[in-house]
C-alpha positions as CSV (number, residue, x, y, z in Angstrom):
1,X,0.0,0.0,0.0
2,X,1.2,3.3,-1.2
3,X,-0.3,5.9,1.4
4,X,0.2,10.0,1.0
5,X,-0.9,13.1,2.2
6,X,-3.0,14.7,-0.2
7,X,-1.9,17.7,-1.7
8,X,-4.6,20.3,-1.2
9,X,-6.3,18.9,2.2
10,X,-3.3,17.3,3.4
11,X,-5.1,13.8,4.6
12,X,-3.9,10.7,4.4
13,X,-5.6,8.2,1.1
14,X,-4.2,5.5,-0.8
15,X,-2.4,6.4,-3.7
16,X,-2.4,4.8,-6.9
17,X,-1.1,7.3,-9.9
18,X,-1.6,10.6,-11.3
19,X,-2.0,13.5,-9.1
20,X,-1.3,13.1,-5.3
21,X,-5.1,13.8,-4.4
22,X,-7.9,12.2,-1.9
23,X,-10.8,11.2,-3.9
24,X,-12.5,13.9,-2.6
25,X,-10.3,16.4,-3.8
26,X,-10.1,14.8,-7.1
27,X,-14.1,14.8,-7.8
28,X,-13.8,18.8,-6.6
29,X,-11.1,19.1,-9.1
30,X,-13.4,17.2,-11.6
31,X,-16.3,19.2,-10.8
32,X,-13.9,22.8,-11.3
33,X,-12.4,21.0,-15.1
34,X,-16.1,21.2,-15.9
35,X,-17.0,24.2,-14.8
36,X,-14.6,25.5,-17.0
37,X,-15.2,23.7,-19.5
38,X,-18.8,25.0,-19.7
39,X,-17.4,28.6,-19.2
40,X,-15.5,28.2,-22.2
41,X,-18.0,26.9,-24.4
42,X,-20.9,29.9,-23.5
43,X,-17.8,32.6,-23.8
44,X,-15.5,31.7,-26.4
45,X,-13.9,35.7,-26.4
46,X,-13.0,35.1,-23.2
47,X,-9.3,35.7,-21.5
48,X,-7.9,33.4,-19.3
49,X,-7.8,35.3,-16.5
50,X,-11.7,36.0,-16.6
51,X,-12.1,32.5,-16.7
52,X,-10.0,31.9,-13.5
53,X,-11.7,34.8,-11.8
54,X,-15.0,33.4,-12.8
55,X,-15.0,29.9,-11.8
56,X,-12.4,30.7,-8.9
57,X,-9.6,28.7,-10.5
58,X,-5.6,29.3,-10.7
59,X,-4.5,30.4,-13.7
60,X,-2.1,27.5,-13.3
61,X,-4.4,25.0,-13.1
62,X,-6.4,25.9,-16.0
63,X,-3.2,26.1,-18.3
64,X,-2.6,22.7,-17.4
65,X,-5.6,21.4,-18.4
66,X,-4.5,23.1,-21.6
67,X,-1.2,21.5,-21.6
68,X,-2.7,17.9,-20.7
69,X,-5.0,18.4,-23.8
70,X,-8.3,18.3,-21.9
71,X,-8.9,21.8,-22.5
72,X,-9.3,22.9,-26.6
73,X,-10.2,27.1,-27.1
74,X,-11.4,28.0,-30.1
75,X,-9.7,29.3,-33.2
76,X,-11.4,32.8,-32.0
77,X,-11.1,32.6,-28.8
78,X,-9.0,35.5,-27.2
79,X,-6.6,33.1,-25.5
80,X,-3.7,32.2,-27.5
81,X,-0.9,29.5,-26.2
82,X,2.4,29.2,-27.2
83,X,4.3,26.4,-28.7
84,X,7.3,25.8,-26.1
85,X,10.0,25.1,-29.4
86,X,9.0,27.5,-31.9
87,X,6.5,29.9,-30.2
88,X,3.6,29.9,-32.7
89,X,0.4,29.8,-31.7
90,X,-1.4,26.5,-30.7
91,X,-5.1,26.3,-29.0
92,X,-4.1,23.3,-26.6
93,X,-1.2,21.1,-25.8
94,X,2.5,21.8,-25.6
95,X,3.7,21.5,-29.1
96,X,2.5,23.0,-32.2
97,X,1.8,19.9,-35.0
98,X,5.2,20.9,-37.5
99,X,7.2,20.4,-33.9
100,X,5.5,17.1,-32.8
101,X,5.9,16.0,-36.2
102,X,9.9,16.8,-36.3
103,X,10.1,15.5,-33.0
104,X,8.6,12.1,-33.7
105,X,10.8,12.0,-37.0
106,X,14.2,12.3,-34.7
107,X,12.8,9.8,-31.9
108,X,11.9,7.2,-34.9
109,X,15.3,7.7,-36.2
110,X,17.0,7.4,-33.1
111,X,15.7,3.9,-32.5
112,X,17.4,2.7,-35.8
113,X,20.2,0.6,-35.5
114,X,23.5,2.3,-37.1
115,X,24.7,0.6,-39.9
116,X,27.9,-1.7,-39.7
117,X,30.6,-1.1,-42.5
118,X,31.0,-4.7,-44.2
119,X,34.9,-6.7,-43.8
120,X,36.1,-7.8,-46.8
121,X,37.7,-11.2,-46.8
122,X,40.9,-11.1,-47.6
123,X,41.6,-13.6,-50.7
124,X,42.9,-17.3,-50.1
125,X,45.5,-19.1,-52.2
126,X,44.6,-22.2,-54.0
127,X,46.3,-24.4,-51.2
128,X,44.7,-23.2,-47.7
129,X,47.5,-25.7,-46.1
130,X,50.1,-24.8,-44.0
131,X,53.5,-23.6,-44.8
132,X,56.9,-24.1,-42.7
133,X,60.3,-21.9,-43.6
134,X,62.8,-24.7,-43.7
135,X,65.3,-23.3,-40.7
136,X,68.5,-25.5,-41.8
């Protein structure tokens, strides 16, 4: 058994994966994601920090949402992420797609096996046998 003190109410739970929250805690957490959520959907020219001020969330918590891909805004939505390679614009996640697709291209190539140069055989005679230096 894997016990920890939760991270917001500080009680003691057993802990499985993912965040280090009671069950509680999580279903309140839950229950804030879809606040926001909704928020988002009925204002989509919203700014972040309205939305954190009017569902009583950290701005913190609400980019990682973002970041985790739970969260999507709107091509005209006012809130505008950055990609954290290039800095371009992205609506959610961490990457923008020509960065995830250069990054998946050098991870799929580092997995390759390098390529041995080939030995060449040096040539035999016609007689393989065995030849002694007469020492007289």
């Amino acid at each position: 058994m894997n016990a920890r003190n939760c991270r917001k109410c500080g009680r003691v739970f057993n802990y499985v994966a993912g965040l280090p929250l009671c069950p509680a805690c999580r279903e309140e957490m839950e229950a804030k994601f879809q606040e926001v959520k909704e928020y988002i959907q009925n204002n989509k020219d919203t700014t972040l920090k309205t939305v954190a001020e009017a569902c009583e969330v950290d701005e913190a918590q609400i980019r990682q949402w973002v970041r985790e891909e739970r969260l999507v805004f709107a091509d005209d939505s006012g809130i505008v992420l950055q990609c954290e390679i290039c800095g371009a614009a992205i609506r959610t996640g961490r990457y923008c797609d020509k960065c995830k697709q250069d990054t998946m291209r050098s991870l799929a190539g580092a997995g390759r096996q390098p390529v041995k140069p080939q030995v060449q055989k040096k040539e035999t005679k016609d007689n393989p046998r065995m030849r002694f230096l007469d020492n007289r």
